[in-house]
N, C-alpha and C positions, 0 to 999 in steps of 0.2 A: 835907438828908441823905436817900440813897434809903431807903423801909424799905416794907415789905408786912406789910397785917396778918394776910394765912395763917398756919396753921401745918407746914411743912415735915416731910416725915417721914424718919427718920434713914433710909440707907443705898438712898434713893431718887436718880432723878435729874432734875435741871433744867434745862429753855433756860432763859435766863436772858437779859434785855434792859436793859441801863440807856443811856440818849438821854440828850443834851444838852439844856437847857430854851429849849425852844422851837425845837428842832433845830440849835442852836447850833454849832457847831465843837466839841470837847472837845480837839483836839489841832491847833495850830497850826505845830510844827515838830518834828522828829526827836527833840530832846529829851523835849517830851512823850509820845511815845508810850512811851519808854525810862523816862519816871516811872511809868507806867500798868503797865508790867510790872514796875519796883518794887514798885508798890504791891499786883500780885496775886500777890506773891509775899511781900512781911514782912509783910503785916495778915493774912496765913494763919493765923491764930497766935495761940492761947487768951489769952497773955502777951504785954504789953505788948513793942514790940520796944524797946530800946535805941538812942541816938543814935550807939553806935559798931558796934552790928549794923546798923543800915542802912547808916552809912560801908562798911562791908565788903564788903557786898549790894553796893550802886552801884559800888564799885571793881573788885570781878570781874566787873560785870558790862560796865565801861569796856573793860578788860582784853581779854574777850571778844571787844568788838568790833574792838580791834586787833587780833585772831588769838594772844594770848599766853594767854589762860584763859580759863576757863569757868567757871561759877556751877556746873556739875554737879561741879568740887573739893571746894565749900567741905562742910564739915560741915552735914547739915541737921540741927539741935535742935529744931525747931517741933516744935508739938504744934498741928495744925492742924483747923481747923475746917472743913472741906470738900477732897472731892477734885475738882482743878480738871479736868475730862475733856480739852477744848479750850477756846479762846478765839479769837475773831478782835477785831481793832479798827479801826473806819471814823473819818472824819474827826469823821462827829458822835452815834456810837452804837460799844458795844461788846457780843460777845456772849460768854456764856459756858456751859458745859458743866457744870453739877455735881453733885457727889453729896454728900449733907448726911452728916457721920459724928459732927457733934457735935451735942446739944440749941441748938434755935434759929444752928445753924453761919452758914445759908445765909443771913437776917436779921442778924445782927451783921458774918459776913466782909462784906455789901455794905455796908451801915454805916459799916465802918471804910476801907472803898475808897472810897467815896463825900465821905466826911468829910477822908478824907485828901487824896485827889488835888486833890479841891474846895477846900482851902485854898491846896495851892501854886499850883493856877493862878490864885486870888484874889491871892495875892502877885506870882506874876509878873508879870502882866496888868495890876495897880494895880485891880481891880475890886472888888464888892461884890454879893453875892447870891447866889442859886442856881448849880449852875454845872451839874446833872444836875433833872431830872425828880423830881418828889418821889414818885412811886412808881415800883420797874422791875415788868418784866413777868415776869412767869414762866409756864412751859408744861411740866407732869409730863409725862414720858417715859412711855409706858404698856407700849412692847412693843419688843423687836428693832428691828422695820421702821420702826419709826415713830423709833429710835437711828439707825441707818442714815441715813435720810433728812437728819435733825438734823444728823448729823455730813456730810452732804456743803453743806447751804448753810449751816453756818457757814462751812466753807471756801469754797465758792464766794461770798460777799457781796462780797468786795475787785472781781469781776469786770465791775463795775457803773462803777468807776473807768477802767477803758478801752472799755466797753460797755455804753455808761447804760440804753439802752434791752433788754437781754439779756431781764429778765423777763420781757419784753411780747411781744418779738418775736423769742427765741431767741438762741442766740449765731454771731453773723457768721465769727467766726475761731477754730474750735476749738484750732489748734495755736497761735496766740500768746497765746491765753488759758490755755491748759496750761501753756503756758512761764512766764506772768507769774505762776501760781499755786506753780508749781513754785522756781523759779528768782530772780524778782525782789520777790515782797510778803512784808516778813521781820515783819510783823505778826500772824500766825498761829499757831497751832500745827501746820500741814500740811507742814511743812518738816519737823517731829522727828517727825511720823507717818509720812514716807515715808525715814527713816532719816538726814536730813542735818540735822546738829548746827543748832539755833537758840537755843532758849529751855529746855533739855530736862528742867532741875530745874523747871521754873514745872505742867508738866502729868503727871498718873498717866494713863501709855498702854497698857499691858496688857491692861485689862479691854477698851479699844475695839478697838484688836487682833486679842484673840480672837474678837469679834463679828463684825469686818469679815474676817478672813482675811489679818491680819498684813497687812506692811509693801505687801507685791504688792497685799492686799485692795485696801487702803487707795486707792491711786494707781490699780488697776482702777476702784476705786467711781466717784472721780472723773472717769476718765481716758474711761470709756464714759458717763456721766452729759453729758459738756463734749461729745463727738462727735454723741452721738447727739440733744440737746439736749430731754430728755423730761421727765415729770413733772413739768413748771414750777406746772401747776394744783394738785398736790400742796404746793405748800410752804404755799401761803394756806391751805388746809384745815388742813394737819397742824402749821403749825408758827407762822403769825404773825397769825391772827385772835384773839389774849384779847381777851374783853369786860371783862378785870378792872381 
């Protein structure tokens, strides 16, 4: 079960890192990654979820994906413990974006994501053990620039999937990699922040938003970040060296 023994401070916000143990896989096919956004969407939630509220969750979110509804219908009742900013999810790490609005939110929401997803893939799989890293990472947001930054490589992380080497050595094809960001990786939250329906009840986008300069912001941050292909030495500093 992930957990960290910080203490989180309410109405602050978080990167947030949870890896597979021992850099594992955590999602093996389409399904799981569709469990993964179940699960960061009903363990939101101060109150035990019910086995006929998750039925419900999973069926609109089936729905969804045949083009007949959306999870943005349903009624949301939670009373939740974290606002999710963004998320991205890689084959063997997910990241997330948040802001703690209940006591100890940010500890318990990973907890019960951790606990949960980690069981059914034990089930699925016929396995036994760990299935995440026994602590995730976390990285306070201190300013603006330093949200900004945040929010463009969580979105850019998938681009490593067609351009392994990007970090090292910049990115080769800006406009097919704008397109795969845009257009083909439905793993994200950069789809419902540049205005096209994905996941759109799972994330609070307002506040980033306003930061970035709306929807245009948004896809400019990205869009001149992927061309110009700069601040790469930026992200180690600002965003993925914890010593913690």
């Amino acid at each position: 079960m992930p957990y960290r023994k910080n203490q989180f401070i309410n109405n602050e916000i978080y990167h947030v890192i949870l890896r597979g143990i021992d850099e594992n896989a955590i999602f093996k096919n389409i399904d799981d990654y569709y469990r993964m956004i179940f699960s960061i969407y009903e363990f939101n939630n101060t109150i035990a979820t019910t086995i006929q509220n998750k039925r419900e969750i999973r069926m609109n979110f089936k729905k969804k994906n045949r083009g007949r509804a959306s999870i943005v219908e349903m009624i949301d009742e939670r009373d939740k413990l974290v606002e999710i900013l963004s998320f991205c999810f890689m084959p063997n790490h997910i990241h997330l974006l948040l802001r703690q609005i209940k006591d100890n939110g940010i500890t318990k929401f990973m907890a019960k994501v951790g606990t949960g997803y980690g069981g059914y893939f034990n089930r699925k799989y016929k396995r036994k053990g760990y299935v995440f890293q026994n602590r995730f990472k976390d990285i306070p947001i201190k300013d603006d620039n330093q949200l900004k930054i945040v929010f463009i490589y969580i979105h850019a992380n998938p681009i490593s999937l067609i351009e392994p080497v990007w970090k090292e050595k910049g990115i080769q094809y800006p406009e097919k990699v704008n397109n795969f960001l845009e257009e083909k990786y439905k793993w994200s939250s950069y789809a419902d922040y540049i205005g096209k329906k994905n996941f759109p009840s799972v994330t609070e986008r307002e506040f980033l938003l306003n930061v970035i300069g709306g929807v245009e912001g948004c896809k400019e941050a990205i869009n001149n970040w992927i061309m110009h292909k700069n601040d790469l030495h930026k992200f180690s500093n600002i965003l993925l060296d914890s010593k913690k």
